[in-house]
N, C-alpha and C positions, 0 to 999 in steps of 0.2 A: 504494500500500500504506500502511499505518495506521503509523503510528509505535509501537514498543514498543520501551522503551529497554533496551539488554544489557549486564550488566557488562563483561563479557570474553568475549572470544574465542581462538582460538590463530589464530597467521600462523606464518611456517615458513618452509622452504629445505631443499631436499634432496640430496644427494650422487648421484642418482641411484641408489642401490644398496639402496634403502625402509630408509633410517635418518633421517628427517628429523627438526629440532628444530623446538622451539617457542618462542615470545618472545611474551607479553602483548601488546594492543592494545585500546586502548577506543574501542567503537564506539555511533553511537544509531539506527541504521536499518540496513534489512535489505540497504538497498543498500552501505553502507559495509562489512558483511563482508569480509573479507580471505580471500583463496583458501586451501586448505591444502595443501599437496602429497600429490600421489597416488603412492604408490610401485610402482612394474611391475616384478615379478622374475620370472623365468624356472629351472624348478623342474629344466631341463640343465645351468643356470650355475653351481648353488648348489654350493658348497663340498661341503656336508650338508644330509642333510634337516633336522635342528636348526636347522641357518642361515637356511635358507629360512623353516621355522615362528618363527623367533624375527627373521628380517626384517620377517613378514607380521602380526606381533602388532604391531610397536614402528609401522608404517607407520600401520596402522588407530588406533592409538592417539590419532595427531592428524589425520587424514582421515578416517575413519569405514571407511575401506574399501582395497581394494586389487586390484592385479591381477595372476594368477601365471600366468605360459604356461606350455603344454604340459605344465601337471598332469594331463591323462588322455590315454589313446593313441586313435590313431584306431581302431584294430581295436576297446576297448571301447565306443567311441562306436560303431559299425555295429552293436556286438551289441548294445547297448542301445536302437537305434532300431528293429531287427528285435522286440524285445519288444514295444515300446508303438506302433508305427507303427498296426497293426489298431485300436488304441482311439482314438490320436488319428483314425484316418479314421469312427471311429463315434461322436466326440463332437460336441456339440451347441454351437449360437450361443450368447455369453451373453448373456442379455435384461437386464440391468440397466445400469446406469451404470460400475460401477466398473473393467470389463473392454469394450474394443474388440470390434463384432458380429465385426469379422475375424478374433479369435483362437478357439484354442481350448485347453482343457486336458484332463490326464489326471492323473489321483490316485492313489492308494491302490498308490503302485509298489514298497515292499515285498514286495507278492505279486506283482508280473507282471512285471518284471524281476529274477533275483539279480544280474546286472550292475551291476544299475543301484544296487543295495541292497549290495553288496562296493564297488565301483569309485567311487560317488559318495561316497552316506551313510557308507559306512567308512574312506574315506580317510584315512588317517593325516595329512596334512597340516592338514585338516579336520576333524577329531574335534580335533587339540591346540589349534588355534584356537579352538574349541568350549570346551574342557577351561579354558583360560587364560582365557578373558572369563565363563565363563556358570556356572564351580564355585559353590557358597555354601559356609560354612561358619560353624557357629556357635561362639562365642568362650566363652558363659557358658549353660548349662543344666546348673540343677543338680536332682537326682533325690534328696531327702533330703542327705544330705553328701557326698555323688560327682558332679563336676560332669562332664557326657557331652558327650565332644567330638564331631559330627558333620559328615560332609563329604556333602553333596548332589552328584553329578556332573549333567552335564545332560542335557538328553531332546529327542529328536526333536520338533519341531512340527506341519509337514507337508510331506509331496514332492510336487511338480507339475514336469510335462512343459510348458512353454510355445511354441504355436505361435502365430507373427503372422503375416499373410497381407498383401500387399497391399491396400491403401487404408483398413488401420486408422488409427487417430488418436492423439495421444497419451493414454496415462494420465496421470490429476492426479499432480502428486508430491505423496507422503506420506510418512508416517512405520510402520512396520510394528508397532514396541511401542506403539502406540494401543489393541490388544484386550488387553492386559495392564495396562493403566491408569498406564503410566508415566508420569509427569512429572518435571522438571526444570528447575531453574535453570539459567541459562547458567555455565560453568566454563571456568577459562583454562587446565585441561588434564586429562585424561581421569585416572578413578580406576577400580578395579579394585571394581563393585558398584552402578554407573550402566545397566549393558545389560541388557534383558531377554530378548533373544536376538540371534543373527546369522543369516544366511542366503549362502548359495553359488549359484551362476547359472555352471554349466559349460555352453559352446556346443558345442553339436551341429554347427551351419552357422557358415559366416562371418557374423558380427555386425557390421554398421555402423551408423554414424547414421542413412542413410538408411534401412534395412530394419527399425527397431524397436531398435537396442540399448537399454540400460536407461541416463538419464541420470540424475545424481545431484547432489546438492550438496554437496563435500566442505569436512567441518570440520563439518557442519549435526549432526552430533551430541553436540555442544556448544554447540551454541544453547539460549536459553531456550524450553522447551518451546511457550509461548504468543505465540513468535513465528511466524506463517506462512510458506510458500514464498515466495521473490517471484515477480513476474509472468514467466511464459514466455512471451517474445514471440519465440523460436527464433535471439535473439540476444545473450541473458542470458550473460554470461561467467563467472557464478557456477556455472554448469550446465555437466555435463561426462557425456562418452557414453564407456560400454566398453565401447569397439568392441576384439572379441576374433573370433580365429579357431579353429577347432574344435580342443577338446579344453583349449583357455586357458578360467581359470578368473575371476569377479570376486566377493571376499566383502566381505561388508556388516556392519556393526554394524546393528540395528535402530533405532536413533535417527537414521540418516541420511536425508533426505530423499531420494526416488527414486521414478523409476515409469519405464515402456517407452514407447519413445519411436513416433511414429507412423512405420507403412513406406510409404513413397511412391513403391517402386518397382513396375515394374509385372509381375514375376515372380520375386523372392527371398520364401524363407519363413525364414522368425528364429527358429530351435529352440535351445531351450536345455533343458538338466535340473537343476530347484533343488531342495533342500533348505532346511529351518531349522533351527536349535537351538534351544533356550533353558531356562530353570532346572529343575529334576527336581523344584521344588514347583508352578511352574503349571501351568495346567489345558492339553492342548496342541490348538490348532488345529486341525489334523487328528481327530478318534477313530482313531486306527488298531488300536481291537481289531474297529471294525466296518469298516472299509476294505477289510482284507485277509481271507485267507483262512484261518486257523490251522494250518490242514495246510504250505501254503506256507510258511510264520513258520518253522514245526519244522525248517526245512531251512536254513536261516541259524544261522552260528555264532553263540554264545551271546550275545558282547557285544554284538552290532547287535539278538537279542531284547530285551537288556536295554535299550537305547538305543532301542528305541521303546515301552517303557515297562511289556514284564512284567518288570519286577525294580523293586526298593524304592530308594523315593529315600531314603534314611537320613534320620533312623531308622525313622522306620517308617511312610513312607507310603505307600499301594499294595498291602498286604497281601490273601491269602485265607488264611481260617483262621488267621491270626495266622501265615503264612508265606510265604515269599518268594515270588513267584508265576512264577518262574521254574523253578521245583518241579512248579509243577501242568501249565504248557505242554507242559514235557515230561517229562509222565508220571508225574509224582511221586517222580522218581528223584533219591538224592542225586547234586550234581554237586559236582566239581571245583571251589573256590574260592567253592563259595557259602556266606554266612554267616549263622546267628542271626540273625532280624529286632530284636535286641533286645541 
């Protein structure tokens, strides 16, 4: 690998219980990184759900990521794989490079699961994570002599069902805020306006390194962005696999390096159901007004309508007719807590 020199990095030490600190270290190659700690909590241990969301914040803050068991039950997982299992068995090989011919995926799961669109995408754990890395909020616009405070909450990106099959390969690790144009300098510790989204990978099946989990490089979201992965040679100890079992949860900051790891066994399938977030001004991923179905949409409570993007990122972007388009979804009716686009 090329040499690209990094000011700083974060190194760490964890208490085990995802409160890890941080301490400076200067490094000049990709091989010198210092690991970060990955914090694993378990969503029966936790005190509160607060504790838990304010473990799983302060974890990622210097790993990029984390891992929560037993954030969904199993019975939601069955109902959610009875929804999409017909489409995963009708979807197609991908022909290109970036995805393994052995997987396959399924999209547009606001409309073909509500399970999957309550139980994943609405997860309270999940949305506050969301809430806490991906808000904007503007400090100074002023409208003649009234300066208008604004708060952007964030927006769904895209939802995909991922199957790995047998004798797929790995995917390249990458970085996921690449189609939002992010870039960055390396930093010796994470600030609040660096992430352009995160992403959640709930398992459906038992997840191991050998059947595909997703392996990642933690602290790598704090790397200078124009530094590359290093080499995977399947014995890199910069590289780390969540290996999760159904219903455990692994979230991600988008500047973390990561991608699924090749399944080399010869009858496990690697199901997972992900989501992403990211800011309620970019353009998202997904289209999910042409995805899904709008009649399905109407059946979802309001905030997860809003959350996949008919409602106004304040102040006022996303409008029809100069009005909240949460209005027009359904029906034109006033609701309950919606407000002036203006």
């Amino acid at each position: 690998m090329s040499t690209v020199t990094m000011a700083s990095v974060l190194n760490g030490t964890s208490n085990g219980l995802g409160n890890p600190k941080s301490t400076p270290t200067t490094v000049t190659h990709a091989t010198d990184l210092p690991l970060s700690p990955v914090s694993v909590l378990d969503s029966t241990k936790a005190t509160s759900q607060q504790s838990l969301i304010d473990a799983a914040i302060e974890g990622m803050k210097v790993s990029g990521a984390c891992i929560v068991r037993n954030l969904v039950s199993l019975d939601t997982l069955k109902e959610i794989e009875t929804d999409v299992r017909p489409h995963l068995d009708a979807a197609v090989s991908w022909k290109g490079e970036f995805y393994p011919v052995q997987s396959r995926r399924v999209t547009g799961l606001m409309g073909k699961s509500k399970a999957y669109a309550v139980n994943i995408v609405g997860n309270p754990v999940w949305q506050a994570i969301s809430q806490h890395f991906l808000t904007s909020e503007t400090e100074w616009c002023w409208v003649g002599d009234k300066n208008e405070h604004s708060v952007s909450s964030p927006q769904m990106n895209h939802t995909v069902v991922f199957s790995i099959m047998p004798g797929a390969r790995n995917q390249a690790l990458h970085r996921d805020d690449h189609i939002h144009y992010n870039h960055h300098p390396a930093a010796t510790a994470h600030h609040l306006g660096r992430d352009a989204g995160a992403t959640i990978f709930v398992a459906a099946s038992k997840t191991t390194r050998a059947n595909g989990a997703t392996r990642f490089i933690p602290g790598s979201h704090l790397w200078d962005y124009a530094l590359p992965p290093p080499q995977d040679d399947g014995n890199n100890t910069q590289i780390k696999y969540a290996e999760l079992s159904p219903g455990d949860a692994f979230i991600m900051l988008s500047g973390c390096y990561h991608g699924s790891s090749a399944n080399t066994t010869s009858d496990e399938e690697r199901l997972v159901y992900s989501t992403a977030s990211i800011r309620g001004w970019y353009r998202q991923e997904e289209n999910q007004f042409l995805a899904n179905e709008v009649e399905r949409i109407k059946e979802l409570p309001l905030d997860l309508q809003r959350f996949m993007g008919y409602g106004l990122s304040h102040p006022s972007l996303g409008w029809v007719n100069f009005d909240d388009p949460i209005k027009v979804i359904n029906g034109g009716e006033e609701l309950a807590g919606t407000e002036d686009m203006f």
